[in-house]
C-alpha positions in Angstrom: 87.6 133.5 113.3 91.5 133.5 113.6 93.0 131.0 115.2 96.6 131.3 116.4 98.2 127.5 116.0 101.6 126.7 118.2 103.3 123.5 117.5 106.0 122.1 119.7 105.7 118.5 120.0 108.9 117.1 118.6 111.8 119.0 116.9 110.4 121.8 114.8 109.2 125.0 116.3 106.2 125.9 114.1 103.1 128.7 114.7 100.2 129.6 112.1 97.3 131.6 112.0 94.2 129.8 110.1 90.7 131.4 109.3 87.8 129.8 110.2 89.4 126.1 110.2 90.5 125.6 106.8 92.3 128.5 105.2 96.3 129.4 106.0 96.9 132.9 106.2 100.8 131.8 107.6 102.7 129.2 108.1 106.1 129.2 109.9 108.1 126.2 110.7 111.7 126.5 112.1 113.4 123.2 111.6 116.3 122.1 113.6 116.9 119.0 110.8 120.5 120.0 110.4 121.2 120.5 114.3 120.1 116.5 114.4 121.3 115.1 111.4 124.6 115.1 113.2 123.6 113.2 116.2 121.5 110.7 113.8 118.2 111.5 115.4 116.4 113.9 117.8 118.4 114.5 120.6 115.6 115.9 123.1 117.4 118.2 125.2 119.0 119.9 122.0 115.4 120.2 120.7 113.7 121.7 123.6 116.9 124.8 124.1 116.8 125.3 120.3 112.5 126.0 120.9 113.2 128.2 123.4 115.1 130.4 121.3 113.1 130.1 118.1 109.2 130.7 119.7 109.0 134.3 120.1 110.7 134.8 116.4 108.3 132.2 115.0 105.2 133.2 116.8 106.1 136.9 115.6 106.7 135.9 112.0 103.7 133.8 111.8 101.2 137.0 112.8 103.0 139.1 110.6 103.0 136.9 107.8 99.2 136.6 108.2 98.7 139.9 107.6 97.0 140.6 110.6 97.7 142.4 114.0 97.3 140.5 117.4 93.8 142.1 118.1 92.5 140.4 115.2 93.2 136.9 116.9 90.1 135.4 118.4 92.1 132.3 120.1 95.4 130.4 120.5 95.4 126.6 119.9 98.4 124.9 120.9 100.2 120.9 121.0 99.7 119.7 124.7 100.7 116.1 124.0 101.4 113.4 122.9 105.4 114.6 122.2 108.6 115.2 124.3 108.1 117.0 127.3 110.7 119.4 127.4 109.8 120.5 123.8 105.8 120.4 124.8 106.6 122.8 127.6 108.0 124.8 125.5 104.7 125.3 123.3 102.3 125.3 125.9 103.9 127.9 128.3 104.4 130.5 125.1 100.4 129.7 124.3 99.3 130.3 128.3 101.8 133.6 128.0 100.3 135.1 125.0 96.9 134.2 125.6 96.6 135.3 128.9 98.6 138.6 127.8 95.8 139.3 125.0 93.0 137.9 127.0 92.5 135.7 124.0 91.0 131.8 124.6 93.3 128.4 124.8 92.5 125.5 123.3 94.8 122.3 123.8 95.2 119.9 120.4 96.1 116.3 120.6 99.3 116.0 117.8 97.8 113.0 116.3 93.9 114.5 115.7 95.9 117.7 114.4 98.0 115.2 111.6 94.3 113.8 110.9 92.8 117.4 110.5 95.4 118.6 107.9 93.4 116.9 105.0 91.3 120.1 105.7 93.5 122.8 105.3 93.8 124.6 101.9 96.1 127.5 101.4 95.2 130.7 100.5 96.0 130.7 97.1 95.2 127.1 96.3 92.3 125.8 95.2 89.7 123.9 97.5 88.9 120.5 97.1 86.1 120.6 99.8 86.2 118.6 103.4 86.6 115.4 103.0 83.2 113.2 103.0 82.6 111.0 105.9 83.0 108.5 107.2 86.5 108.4 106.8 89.6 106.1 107.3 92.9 107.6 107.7 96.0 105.9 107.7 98.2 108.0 110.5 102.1 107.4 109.7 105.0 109.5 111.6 107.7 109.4 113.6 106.5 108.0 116.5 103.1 106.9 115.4 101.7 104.2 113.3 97.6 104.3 113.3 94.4 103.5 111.5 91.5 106.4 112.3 87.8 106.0 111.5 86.0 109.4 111.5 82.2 108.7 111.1 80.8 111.9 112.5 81.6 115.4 111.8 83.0 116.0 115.3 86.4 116.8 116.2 88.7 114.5 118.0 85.7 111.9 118.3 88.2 109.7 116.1 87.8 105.6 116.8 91.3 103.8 116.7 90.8 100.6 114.8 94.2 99.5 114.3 98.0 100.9 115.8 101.4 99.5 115.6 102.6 97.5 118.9 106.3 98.5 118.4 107.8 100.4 115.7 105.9 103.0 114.1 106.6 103.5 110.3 108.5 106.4 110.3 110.8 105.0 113.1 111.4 102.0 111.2 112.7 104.3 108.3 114.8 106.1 110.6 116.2 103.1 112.3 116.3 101.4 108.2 118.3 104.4 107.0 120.7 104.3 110.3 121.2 100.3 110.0 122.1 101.2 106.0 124.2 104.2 106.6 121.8 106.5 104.6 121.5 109.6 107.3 118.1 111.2 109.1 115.9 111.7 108.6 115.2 108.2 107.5 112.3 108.4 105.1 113.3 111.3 103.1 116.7 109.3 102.7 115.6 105.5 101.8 113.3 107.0 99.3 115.7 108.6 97.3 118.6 105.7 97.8 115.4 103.1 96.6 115.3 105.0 93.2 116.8 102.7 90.5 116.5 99.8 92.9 114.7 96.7 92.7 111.7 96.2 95.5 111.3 91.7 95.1 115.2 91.8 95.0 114.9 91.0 98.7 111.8 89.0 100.4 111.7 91.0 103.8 109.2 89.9 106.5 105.6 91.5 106.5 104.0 91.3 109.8 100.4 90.5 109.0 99.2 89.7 111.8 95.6 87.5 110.9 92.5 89.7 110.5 94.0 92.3 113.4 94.4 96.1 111.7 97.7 96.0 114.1 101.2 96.9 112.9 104.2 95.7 113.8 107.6 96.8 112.4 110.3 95.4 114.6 110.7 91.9 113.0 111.6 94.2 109.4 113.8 96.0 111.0 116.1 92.9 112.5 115.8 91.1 109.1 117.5 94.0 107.3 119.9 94.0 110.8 120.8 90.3 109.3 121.5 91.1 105.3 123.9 94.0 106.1 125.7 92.8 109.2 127.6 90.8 106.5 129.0 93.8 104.9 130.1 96.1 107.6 133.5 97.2 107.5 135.0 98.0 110.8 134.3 101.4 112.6 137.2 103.8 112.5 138.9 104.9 115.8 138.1 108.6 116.8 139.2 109.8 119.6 136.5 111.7 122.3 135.6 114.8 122.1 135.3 116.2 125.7 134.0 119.3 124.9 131.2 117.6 123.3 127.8 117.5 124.9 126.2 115.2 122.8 128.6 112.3 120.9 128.5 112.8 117.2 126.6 110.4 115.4 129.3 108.1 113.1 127.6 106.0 109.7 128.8 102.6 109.9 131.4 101.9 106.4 129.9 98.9 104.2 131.7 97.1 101.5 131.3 98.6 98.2 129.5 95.0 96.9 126.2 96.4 99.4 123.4 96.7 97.3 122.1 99.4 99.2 119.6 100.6 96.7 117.9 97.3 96.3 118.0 96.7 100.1 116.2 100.2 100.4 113.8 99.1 97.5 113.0 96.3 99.2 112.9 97.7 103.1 110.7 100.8 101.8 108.1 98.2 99.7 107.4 96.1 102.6 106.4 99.0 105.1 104.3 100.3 102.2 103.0 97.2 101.4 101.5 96.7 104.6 100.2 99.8 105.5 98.2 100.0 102.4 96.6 96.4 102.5 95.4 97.2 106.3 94.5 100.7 105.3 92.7 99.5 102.3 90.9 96.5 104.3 89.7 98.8 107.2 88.2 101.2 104.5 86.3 98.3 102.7 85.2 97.2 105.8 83.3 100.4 107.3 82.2 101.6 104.4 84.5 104.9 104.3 83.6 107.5 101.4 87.2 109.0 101.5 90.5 107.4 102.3 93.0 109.5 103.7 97.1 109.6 104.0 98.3 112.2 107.1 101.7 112.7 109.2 105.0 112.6 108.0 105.3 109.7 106.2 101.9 110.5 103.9 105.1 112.5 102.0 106.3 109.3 100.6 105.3 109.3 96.8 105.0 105.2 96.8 102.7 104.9 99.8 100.8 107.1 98.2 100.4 105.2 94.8 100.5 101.8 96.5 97.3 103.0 99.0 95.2 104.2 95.5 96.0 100.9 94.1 95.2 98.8 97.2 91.9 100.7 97.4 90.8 100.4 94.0 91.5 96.8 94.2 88.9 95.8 97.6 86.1 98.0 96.2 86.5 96.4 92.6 84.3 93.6 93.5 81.9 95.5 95.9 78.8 97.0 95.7 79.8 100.9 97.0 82.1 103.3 94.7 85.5 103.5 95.1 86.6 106.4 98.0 88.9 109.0 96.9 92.1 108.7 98.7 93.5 112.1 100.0 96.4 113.6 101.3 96.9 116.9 102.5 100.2 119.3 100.5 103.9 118.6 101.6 103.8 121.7 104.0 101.2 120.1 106.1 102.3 116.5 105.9 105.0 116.9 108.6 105.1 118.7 111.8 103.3 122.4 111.3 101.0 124.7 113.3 98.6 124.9 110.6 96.8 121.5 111.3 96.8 122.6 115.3 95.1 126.2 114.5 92.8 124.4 112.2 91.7 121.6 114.7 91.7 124.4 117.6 89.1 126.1 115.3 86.6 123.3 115.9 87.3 122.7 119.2 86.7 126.2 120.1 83.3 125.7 118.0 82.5 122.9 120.3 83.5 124.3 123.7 86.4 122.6 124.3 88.8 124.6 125.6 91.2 124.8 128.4 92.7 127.4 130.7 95.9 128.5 132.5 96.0 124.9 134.6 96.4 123.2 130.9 99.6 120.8 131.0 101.6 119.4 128.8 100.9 115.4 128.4 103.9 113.5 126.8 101.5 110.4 126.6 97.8 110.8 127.2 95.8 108.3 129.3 93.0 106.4 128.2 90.6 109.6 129.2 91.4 112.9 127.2 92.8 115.2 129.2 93.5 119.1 129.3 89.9 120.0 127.6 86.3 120.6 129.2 
């Protein structure tokens, strides 16, 4: 079966076409990175104009790079939440368009099961590693999500949440990080690469362990590096308005040139690891997971990565089960892309879960899923 994926949920306009679940005939992301950069983070109006101009081109590209024609598609799977709403609209109304328009079925995705489901994907070139074996623990790190994911049954979006952060998610405390130190967005991309050479025990920076809980929380990191650098700010320089503007430009704040900025990022970038790895590690130990796996933005980062195999290898060391592979899925599906969406959509479809032309767009979901039957 192909499955057309849509992805609008945040800043990228993205649209793939998946076979049977797991292979990626195309993948098309159109990234609006640059448009941001200069307003120092997502500016959600900006995002949702720029995805109305990109879909149709994306969408187009995606089909043709697939190979295929649009009678060979046998549904559309599309992001109906969680994200910004302008930008969901977006997706969802060019998925209810097209599918109505080829008389094809819809199938909402949640964003975060999507991230999750990426670990299944293999391109079409690439070898395959086989699904993952369950049960599972994923450690869920983006933007605007910080989770811990058991998967003990081989049904899509049945996921239990055993842990999630209660403010900052990971990848917004590297944005906000790399804002407090100057370093640019997005955040994680940019700490990493200012923490190279730098020492990580050069600063002791809180950890927010919270007792036994699998909880996160990332604010209390964020205002101790607030506190080292406020010292070495220099003062902002005067520009003057721009009234033809719509959106102010985003201005780095100047340091002294005695900041240690790549210690500091060191530092900042080993206590987020730090934590999400010993939690991760924990919850797998605990439920007895067979594979371990890394998925949304953040699973890019190279030391998470390393620091998570560690962690796990260390709890199962002593215990009486082997030690779970830990997975993540390639760079491509890492952050936002339509791939992970088809692929999920593919399962969905399996199961009967599908929606219609009444399908919304849900910025946050409530506690019962909505959009699918």
């Amino acid at each position: 079966m192909n499955i057309l994926g849509i992805e609008t949920s945040c800043d990228e306009t993205a649209a793939s076409v998946v076979v049977d679940g797991r292979l990626v005939r195309s993948n098309v992301i159109s990234s609006q990175i640059a448009l941001h950069r200069a307003h120092g983070g997502v500016v959600p109006e900006l995002a949702a104009r720029g995805q109305v101009q990109a879909i149709v081109p994306v969408v187009q590209a995606a089909i043709a790079e697939s190979g295929l024609e649009r009678r060979d598609l046998d549904a559309i799977a599309f992001t109906h939440g969680p994200g910004l709403a302008g930008s969901l609209i977006v997706g969802v109304n060019a998925a209810k368009a097209l599918g109505y328009a080829l008389d094809l079925p819809l199938v909402p995705v949640n964003h975060l099961e999507a991230h999750v489901y990426a670990n299944w994907l293999r391109p079409t070139m690439g070898d395959d590693p086989g699904e993952p074996a369950l049960p599972a623990v994923c450690l869920l790190v983006s933007g605007g999500h910080t989770e811990i994911r058991l998967m003990d049954a081989d049904e899509a979006g049945r996921d239990t949440i055993l842990g999630r952060t209660l403010d900052d998610a990971a990848g917004e405390a590297f944005d906000k990080g790399a804002r407090l130190l100057g370093l640019g967005y997005p955040g994680g991309p940019a700490i990493q690469r200012a923490a190279a050479g730098g020492d990580p025990a050069a600063f002791d920076l809180p950890r927010a362990r919270l007792g036994d809980s699998l909880d996160f929380s990332f604010s209390g990191l964020k205002t101790a590096l607030l506190r080292i650098v406020e010292p070495y700010r220099l003062p902002a320089e005067a520009a003057p308005p721009d009234p033809a503007a719509l959106f102010p430009k985003h201005r780095p704040p100047r340091f002294d040139e005695t900041l240690p900025l790549a210690d500091l990022a060191a530092s900042f970038e080993q206590a987020i690891v730090d934590i999400l790895a010993e939690k991760t590690a924990r919850a797998a130990l605990t439920h007895g997971a067979r594979t371990v796996m890394i998925a949304g933005g953040v699973a890019a980062n190279r030391h998470l990565r390393d620091r998570l195999v560690q962690g796990v290898a260390k709890v199962f060391s002593g215990a009486s089960m082997p030690v779970p592979p830990v997975r993540w899925p390639e760079f491509a599906f890492c952050t936002d892309n339509a791939a992970m969406v088809a692929g999920l959509g593919y399962r969905l479809l399996c199961a009967g879960r599908t929606g219609d032309l009444r399908t919304d767009a849900y910025p946050r979901f409530p506690s019962a899923h909505p959009g699918a039957r």
